[in-house]
C-alpha positions in Angstrom: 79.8 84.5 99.0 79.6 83.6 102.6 77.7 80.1 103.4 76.4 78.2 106.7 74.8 75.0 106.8 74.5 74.5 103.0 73.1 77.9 102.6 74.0 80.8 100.9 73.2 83.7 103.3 75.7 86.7 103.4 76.9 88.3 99.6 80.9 89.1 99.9 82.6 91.8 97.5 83.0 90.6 94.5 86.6 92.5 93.6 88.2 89.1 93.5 85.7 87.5 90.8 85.9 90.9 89.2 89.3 91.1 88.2 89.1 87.8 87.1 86.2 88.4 84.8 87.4 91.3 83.1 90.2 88.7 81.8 88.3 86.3 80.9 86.0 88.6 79.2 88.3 89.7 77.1 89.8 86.3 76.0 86.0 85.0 75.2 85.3 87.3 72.2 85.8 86.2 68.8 87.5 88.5 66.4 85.2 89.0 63.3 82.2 87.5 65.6 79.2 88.8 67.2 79.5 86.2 69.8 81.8 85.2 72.3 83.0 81.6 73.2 81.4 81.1 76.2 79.6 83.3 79.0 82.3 85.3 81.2 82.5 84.1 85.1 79.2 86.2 86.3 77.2 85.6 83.3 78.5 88.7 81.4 79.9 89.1 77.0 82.0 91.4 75.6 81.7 91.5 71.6 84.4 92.1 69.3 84.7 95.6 67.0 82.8 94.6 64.0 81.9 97.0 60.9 82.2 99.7 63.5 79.8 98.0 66.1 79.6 95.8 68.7 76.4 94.2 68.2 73.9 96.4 67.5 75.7 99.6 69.1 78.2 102.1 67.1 81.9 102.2 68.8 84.3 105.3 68.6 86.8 103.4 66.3 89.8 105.4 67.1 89.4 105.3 70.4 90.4 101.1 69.3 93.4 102.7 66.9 97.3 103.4 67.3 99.3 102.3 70.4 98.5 102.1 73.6 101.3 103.3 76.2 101.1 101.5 79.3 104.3 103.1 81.0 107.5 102.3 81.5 108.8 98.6 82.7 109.6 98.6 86.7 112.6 98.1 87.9 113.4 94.8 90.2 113.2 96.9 93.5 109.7 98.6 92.5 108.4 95.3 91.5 109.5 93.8 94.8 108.0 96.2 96.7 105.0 96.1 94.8 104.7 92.3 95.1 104.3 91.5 98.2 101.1 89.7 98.4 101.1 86.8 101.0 99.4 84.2 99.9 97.3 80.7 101.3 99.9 78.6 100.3 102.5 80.2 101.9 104.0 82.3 98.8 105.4 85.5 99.6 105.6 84.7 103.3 109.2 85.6 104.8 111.1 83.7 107.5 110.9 85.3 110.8 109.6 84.8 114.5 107.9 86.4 117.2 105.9 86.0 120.6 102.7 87.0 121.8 104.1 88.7 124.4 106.1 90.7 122.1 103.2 91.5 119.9 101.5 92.4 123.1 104.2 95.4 123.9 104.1 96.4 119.9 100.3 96.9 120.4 100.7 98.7 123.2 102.8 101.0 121.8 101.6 101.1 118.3 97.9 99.8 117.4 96.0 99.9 120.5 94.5 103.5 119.8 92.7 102.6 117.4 91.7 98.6 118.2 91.3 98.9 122.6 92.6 97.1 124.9 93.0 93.3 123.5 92.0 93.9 120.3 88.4 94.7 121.4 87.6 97.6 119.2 86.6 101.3 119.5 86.5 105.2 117.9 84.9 103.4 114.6 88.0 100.7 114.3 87.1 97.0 113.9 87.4 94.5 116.9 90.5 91.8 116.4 88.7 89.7 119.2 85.8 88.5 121.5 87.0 85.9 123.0 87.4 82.0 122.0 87.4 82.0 118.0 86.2 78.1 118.1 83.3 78.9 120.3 82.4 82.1 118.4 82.5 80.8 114.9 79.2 79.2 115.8 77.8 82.3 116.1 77.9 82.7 112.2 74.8 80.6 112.3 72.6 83.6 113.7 70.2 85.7 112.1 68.7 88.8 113.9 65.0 87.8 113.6 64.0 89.9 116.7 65.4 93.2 118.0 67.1 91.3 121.1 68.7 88.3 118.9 72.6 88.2 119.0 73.9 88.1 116.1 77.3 86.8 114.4 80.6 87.9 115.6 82.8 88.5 112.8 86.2 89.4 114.0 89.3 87.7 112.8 89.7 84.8 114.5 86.1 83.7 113.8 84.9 84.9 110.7 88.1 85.4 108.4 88.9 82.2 106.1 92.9 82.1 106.1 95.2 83.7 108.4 97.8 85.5 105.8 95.4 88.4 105.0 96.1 89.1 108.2 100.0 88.6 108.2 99.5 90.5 105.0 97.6 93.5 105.7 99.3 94.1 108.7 102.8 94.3 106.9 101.6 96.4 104.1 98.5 98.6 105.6 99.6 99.3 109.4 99.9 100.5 111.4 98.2 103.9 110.3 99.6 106.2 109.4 103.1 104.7 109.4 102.4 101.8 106.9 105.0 99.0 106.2 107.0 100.6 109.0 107.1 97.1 111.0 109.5 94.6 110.3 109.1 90.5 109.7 109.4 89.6 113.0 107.3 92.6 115.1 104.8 91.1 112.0 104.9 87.9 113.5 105.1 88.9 117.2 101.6 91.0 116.7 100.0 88.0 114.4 100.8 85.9 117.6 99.3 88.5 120.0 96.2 88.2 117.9 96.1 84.4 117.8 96.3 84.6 121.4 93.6 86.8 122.4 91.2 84.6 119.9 92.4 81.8 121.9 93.8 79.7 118.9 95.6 77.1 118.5 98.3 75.7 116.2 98.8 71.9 115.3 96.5 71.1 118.6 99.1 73.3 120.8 97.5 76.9 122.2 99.0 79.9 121.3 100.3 81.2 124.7 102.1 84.1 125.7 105.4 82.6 125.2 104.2 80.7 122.3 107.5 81.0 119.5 105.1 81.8 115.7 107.7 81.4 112.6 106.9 80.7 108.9 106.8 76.7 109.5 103.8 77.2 111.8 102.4 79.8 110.6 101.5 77.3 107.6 100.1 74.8 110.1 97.4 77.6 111.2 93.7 76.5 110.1 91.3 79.0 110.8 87.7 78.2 111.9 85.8 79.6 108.8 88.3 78.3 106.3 85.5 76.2 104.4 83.1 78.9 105.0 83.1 80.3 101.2 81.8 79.9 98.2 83.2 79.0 95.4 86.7 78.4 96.0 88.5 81.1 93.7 92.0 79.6 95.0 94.0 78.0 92.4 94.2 77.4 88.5 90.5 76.4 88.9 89.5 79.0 90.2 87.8 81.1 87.1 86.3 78.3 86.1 84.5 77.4 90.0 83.3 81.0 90.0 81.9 80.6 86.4 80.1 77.3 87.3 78.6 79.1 90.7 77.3 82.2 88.7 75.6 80.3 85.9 73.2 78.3 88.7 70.7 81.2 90.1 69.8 79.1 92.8 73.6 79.4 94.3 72.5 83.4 95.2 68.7 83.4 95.3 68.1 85.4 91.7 64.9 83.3 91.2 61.3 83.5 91.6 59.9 81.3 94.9 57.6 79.6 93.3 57.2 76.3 91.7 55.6 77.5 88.8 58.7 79.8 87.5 62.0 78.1 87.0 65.0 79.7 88.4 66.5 82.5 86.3 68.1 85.9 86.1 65.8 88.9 86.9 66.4 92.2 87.4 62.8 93.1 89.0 59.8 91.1 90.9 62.4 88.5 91.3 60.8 86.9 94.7 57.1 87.1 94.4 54.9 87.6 97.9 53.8 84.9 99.8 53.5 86.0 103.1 50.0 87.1 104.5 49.1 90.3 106.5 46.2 89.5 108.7 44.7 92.4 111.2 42.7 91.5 113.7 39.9 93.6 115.1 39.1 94.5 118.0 41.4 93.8 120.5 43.7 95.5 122.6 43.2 98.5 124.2 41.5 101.9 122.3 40.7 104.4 125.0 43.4 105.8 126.3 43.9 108.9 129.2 45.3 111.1 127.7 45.2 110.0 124.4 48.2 108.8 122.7 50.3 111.3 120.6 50.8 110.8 117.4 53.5 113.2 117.0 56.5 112.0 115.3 58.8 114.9 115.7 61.9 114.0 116.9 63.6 116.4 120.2 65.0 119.5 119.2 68.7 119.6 120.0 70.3 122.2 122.1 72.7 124.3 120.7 75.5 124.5 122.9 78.0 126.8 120.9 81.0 125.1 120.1 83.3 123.1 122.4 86.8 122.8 121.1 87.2 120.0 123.9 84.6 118.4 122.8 85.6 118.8 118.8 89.6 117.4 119.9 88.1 114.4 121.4 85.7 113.9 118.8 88.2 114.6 115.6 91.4 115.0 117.1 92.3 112.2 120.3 92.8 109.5 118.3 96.0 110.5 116.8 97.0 113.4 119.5 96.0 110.8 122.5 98.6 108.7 122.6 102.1 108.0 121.2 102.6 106.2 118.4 101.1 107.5 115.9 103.3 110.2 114.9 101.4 113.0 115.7 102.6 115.6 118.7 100.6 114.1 121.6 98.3 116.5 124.0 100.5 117.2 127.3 104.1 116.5 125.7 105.5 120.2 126.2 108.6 119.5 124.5 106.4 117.9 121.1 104.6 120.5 121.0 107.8 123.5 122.3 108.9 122.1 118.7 106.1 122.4 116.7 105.0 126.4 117.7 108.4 127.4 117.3 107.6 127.3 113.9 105.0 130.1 114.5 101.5 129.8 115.1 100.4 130.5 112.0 102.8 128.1 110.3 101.0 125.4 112.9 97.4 126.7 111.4 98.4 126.3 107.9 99.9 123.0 108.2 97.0 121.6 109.9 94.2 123.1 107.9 96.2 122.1 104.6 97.7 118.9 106.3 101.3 117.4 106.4 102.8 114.2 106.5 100.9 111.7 107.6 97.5 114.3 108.7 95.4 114.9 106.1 93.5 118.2 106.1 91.9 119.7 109.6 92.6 115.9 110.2 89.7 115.0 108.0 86.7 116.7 109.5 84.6 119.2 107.8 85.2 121.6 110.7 85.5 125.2 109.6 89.0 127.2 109.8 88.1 129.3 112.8 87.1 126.4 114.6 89.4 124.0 113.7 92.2 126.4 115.0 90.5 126.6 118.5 90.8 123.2 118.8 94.8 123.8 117.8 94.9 126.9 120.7 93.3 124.1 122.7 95.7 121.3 122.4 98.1 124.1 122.8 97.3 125.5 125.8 97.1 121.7 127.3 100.3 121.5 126.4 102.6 124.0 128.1 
């Protein structure tokens, strides 16, 4: 739950106080009782296997019978790699270093694609940046009350609470679709590009292009929106601060506004009316030349066959535009020398079916024919 100026305004997934829950649930219910020690974190029971029931309702009882196999045990290197979540405190985070000038050459070469130029977004990828993060996170504050009203800007730098999601997601999620290719210290070196073109700063000093980011200030990073959530589910307290903030309805609006129904739970006509629609007659203008068309139809579109330019730029360029994403790029003769040598049908089946790193027709619900156009096109660009 996102909050601004004491108020509770934006509802953030709840994944986190989920899988907390589900624990909790489980370690409320009384064997041999009907009712569980105490509410689980969003308000939620789970009841025990009694007589064949759970409260009221009938249970497949051997479905609750004989073993349950949960695999085998991994082995240390699995688990490593499987644990690698960076956390807050600074568990999990390696040594390592890197400059933003450094991250700004690994961007070039591998992220900027997808994010633009300076981390400023494009083709359906989020912005990193737009511009001073300190100056932005005021923004938060705004609600689009009229079609011209700016709203918030929630990139990184303004909007995101702590700093090692992002050391973390970039490690373990990019870039796409070569994940966990990058080591520690390109890691650091792109985190620093980042801070940079939010125009952060680190113990009072600005992140500059020559600016050295390692572990020990990395840890001294305080982001803008760090106090911007509620509750805090950080720490052994955590269950119990999300519990607390789910059993007051007033913390996310489930009440009636009115002062003659106390806040509680609802599942319908939770916020009565109170807002009045007055019309007033008479005014304006009613005698219009010609008269005004009440036709809502929207423009017919023209049907302009299909463009396998058009469909490569619209389904293809982003992986095919530009090196580094390990797909053959359009115009690199030798790339793609390699790739029809194979045969062109071998090309077509590998790229309806997909392979390696491509999913199938690179994920667009183009049809066969046209989608190997678009490979005769890329192609013929290409020799």
């Amino acid at each position: 739950m996102f909050k601004l100026n004491k108020k509770l305004l934006i509802s953030i997934s709840a994944a986190a106080a989920l899988s907390l829950g589900l624990s909790a649930c489980m370690e409320n219910a009384t064997p041999g009782s009907s009712t569980p020690k105490e509410a689980d974190i969003d308000g939620g029971v789970s009841y025990p296997v009694v007589n064949g029931k759970t409260g009221p309702y009938y249970v497949n009882t051997k479905a609750h019978t004989g073993a349950v196999k949960f695999g085998r045990t991994p082995t240390k290197a699995e688990y490593d790699e499987w644990n690698s979540d960076i956390m807050p405190d600074g568990t999990g985070l390696p040594e390592g270093e890197g400059t933003a000038e450094e991250g700004s050459d690994i961007y070039d070469e591998k992220c900027v694609m997808c994010h633009g130029d300076f981390g400023s977004g494009g083709g359906g990828y989020p912005s990193l940046s737009k511009g001073n993060a300190y100056e932005l996170h005021e923004t938060l504050t705004n609600q689009r009350i009229k079609p011209d009203t700016d709203g918030p800007v929630r990139v990184f730098g303004t909007y995101w609470p702590q700093a090692s999601t992002l050391w973390w997601y970039i490690k373990d999620a990019m870039p796409h679709p070569m994940t966990d290719s990058l080591t520690d210290d390109e890691v650091y070196s792109l985190v620093a590009f980042i801070l940079n073109a939010n125009e952060m700063k680190i113990d009072g000093e600005e992140v500059d292009d020559e600016y050295v980011l390692n572990r020990e200030k990395f840890l001294k990073i305080k982001m803008p929106n760090r106090d911007g959530f509620v509750p805090k589910i950080d720490g052994p307290n955590g269950p119990d601060n999300i519990r607390k903030f789910f059993a007051n309805p007033d913390n996310f609006g489930a009440q009636k506004y009115d002062v003659n129904h106390p806040a509680s739970r609802c599942m319908h006509n939770c916020q009565e009316t109170t807002a009045k629609v007055v019309y007033i007659q008479g005014a304006g203008i009613s005698d219009f030349h010609p008269p005004l068309s009440e036709v809502r139809d929207l423009p017919k579109e023209e049907n302009k066959g299909f463009s396998a330019e058009k469909a490569y730029t619209e389904s293809c360029a982003m992986c095919h535009g530009a090196d580094g994403m390990g797909a053959p790029v359009l115009g690199n003769k030798a790339e793609w020398a390699a790739v029809t040598s194979k045969g062109i049908n071998k090309v077509y089946s590998n790229g309806i079916h997909g392979i390696n790193g491509m999913p199938p027709k690179g994920g667009s619900d183009l049809s066969d024919n046209d989608f190997k156009s678009i490979v005769d096109y890329m192609i013929n660009k290409s020799k």
